[in-house]
Steps between C-alpha positions, in 0.01 A plus 500: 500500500169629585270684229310869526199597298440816424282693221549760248278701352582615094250752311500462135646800343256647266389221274415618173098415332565168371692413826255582705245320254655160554488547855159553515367243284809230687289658857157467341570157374660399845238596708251307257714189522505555898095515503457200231766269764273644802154433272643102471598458871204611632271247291802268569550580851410163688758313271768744617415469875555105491779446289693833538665417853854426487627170721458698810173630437569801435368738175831641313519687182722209362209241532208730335697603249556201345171429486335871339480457161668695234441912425271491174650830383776352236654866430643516862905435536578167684638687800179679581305155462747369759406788724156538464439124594706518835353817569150378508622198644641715817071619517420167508715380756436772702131490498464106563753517810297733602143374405640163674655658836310489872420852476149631511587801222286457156774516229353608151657329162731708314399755278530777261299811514459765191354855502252344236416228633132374657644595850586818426122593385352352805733687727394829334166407572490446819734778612247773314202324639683488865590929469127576371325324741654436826102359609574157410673458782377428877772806639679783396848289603396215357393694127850690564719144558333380189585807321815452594518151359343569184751779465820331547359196243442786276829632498647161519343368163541821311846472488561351112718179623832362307680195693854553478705242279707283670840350401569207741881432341749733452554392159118626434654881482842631430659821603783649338719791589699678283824588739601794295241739488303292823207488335245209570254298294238161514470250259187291523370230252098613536382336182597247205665602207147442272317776727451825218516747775897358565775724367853374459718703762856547391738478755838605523704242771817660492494731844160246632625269747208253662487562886405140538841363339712829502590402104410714218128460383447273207150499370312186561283321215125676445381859529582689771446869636753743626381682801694826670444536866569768673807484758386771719634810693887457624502151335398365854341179272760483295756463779340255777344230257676545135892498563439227774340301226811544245679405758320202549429556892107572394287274285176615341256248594113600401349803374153643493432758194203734684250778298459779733250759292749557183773388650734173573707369735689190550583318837786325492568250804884489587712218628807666744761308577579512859855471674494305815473714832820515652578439847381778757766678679268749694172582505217758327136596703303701314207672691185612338404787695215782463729869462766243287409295223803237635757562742829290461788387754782231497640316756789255539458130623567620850199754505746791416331827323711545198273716279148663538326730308162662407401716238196740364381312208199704437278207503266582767457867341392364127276246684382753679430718201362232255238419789348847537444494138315225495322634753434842357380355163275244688344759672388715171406194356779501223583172354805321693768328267806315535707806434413667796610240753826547355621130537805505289629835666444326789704232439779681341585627901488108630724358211737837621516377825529079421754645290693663787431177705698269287785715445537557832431110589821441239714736638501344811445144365183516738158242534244762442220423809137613460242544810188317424218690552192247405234481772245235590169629546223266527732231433598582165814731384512805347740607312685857585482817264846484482512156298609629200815633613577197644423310178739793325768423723466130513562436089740756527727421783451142243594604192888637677518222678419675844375272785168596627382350852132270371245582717660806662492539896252595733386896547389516866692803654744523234457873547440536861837315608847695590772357258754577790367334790214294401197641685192608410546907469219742515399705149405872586459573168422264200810517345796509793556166775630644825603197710465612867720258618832588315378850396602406088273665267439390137300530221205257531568392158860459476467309850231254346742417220767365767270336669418281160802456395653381830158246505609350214769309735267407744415122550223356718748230602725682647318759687208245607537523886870311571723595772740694264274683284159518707193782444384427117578800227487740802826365627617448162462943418683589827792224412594793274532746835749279620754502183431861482642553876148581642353388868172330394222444808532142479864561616426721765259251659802229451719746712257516775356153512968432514489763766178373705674154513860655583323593817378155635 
């Protein structure tokens, strides 16, 4: 049974003054652990780079964490020790494979910038010098480039930075549900019992049942704090990652407890278990077009159209929209944020469709087939804009147990091809194929997703030049015209070449 991680996202509900004072101080004494472990492999960085290579060589977490010495901080809970260590561990082995790889690219060592810190004064310096005096420079491009740099350090180091806390075992963090009133809540060990700031939490286990075992909560040895997070709007959380996990078909694996301003979040990493794909009985081609976010048809094994469809998503209109405000606030020189890109709007239409997709792909017990749409320019690939609804669909289509086609099929005149007779049609307008052989008209869209799902049954083999099956994938589109009771051209120059030697 194969396994599908995905992450959840929990804000903690309001945490009251002392609440939110043991976070800080557990942050504040993290991050100073973090910097002290950083401070000790830097001055003991050429012992790590000889002996921290596994048996094949290699730098792994595993090997440099066994040899970082303890945190100093003796307040800290033994789960966030555990963390900390293999999270600077995970710098470290990062940095050396790359410090020790063939490429050219300077890698710096790891560190950990604050708004008060040394860097922070020096990049304040040198921005105000750079926008008083733009003299020191040999040209105005050059004085504006550097402005430019000195700017983006600026804003870079005067953010006040907090690492995020990581819990590397699911038995670091608990969450427990109470089913009646579907409330949700954390409990995390942050300190040891002798810490004054600690307050005993009383908890009442009756309705709490532990997502990780789906038994009632029963309160571990120490102190511990009680955390509410927030389940969102339409319980959307609550659905796709809790009840799975009481159900024992998610596992909580790791966590990462993040300070955003005044506020925190938890990521939670999710282990779905999958059901095995079942065996396809027809098949799914999706095509990615420009008026339609994804056009969908299913045919049989024989090539037969059994369902097609394409639908105004709205997609390209928000896009659209999100772009020419970007636009308009670059323009007036307004300051550009996250918001107004929309992402998460965005997404909400692809997860619609991928959504769609599967259902669809069950109904008719279909292999869902993508068109892949990476180019080689230069010699190297580049992935397509559209990557992220093929990621979508991929752990999707995973998680029911739909087959998806690896790799996809080719895209060359997926669009341009008449699904009735297998020649290459003409396209008056962007969006219609008229085929000027047969005289079919279709949707340019709706006839690209045929085309891909009828490739999916194509093999190089078979249609490789030999006496049954000759002309490559050409041959192999206008097989179809035969089955559908359609004169292709390659018949009608069998007919006369039968005819020419009839008359000898």
């Amino acid at each position: 049974m194969e396994t599908q991680f995905l992450t959840a996202v929990f804000k903690i509900h309001n945490p009251s003054s002392w609440r939110k004072k043991v976070l800080d101080k557990t942050i504040r004494e993290y991050t100073a652990n973090v910097k002290s472990l950083l401070f000790w492999a830097e001055a003991n960085l050429e012992h790590l780079e000889q002996n921290g290579v596994n048996k094949r060589g290699k730098y792994t977490a595993r090997t440099l964490q066994q040899m970082l010495p303890p945190p100093a901080q003796a307040t800290m809970a033994s789960a966030l020790k555990a963390g900390l260590v293999s999270n600077v561990a995970m710098m470290l082995a990062s940095y050396l494979s790359l410090k020790n790889s063939d490429s050219q690219d300077t890698t710096g060592f790891p560190k950990i910038l604050e708004k008060n810190g040394l860097g922070y004064s020096l990049a304040l310096d040198r921005f105000t010098k750079l926008y008083l005096d733009n003299d020191v420079t040999t040209s105005k491009e050059e004085a504006e480039r550097v402005e430019d740099v000195a700017r983006a350090e600026l804003m870079r180091l005067s953010k006040n930075k907090s690492l995020p806390i990581h819990f590397c075992r699911s038995r670091d963090f608990t969450i427990l549900v109470d089913i009646k009133q579907q409330r949700l809540f954390l409990y995390l060990k942050l300190t040891l019992s002798g810490d004054p700031d600690n307050l005993q939490t009383n908890i009442d286990g009756e309705n709490l049942v532990d997502i990780s075992t789906g038994e009632i909560f029963t309160k571990r040895s120490g102190v511990g704090v009680l955390f509410p997070l927030e389940v969102g709007k339409k319980g959307w959380l609550y659905d796709q990652f809790i009840v799975p996990s009481v159900k024992q078909r998610a596992h909580p694996k790791a966590a990462k407890l993040i300070r955003k301003n005044d506020e925190y979040f938890l990521h939670v990493s999710f282990a779905f278990d999958c059901p095995d794909p079942y065996e396809p009985e027809s098949y799914l081609g999706v095509d990615r077009g420009v008026f339609f976010t994804a056009s969908y048809a299913v045919v049989d094994q024989t090539g037969a159209v059994i369902d097609k469809d394409r639908q105004p998503d709205g997609y390209r209109d928000a896009k659209i929209t999100a772009g020419k405000r970007v636009q308009d606030k670059q323009r007036k020189g307004q300051r550009v944020t996250a918001k107004d890109y929309r992402g998460k709007y965005l997404d909400s239409f692809l997860h619609i469709i991928t959504n769609r997709l599967v259902e669809v792909a069950l109904q008719h017990q279909s292999m869902i087939v993508m068109e892949n749409l990476n180019i080689r320019i230069r010699g190297k690939f580049y992935k397509s804009a559209w990557k992220k609804l093929h990621w979508i669909v991929e752990y999707k289509a995973k998680l029911a147990g739909v087959p998806i086609k690896k790799g996809g099929v080719w895209a060359a005149y997926t669009s341009k091809l008449c699904i009735h007779c297998g020649e290459i049609a003409d396209r008056p307008e962007r969006d219609t194929v008229v085929c000027s052989y047969c005289g079919h008209t279709e949707h340019a869209d709706e006839a690209a997703a045929v085309n891909i799902a009828r490739r999916a049954m194509y093999r190089k083999k078979e249609w490789g030049g030999t006496d049954k099956k000759p002309g490559d994938w050409r041959a192999f589109h206008r097989s179809f015209a035969n089955e559908a009771g359609f004169v292709t051209k390659i018949d009608l120059r069998q007919e006369k070449r039968l005819e020419q030697l009839s008359l000898f």
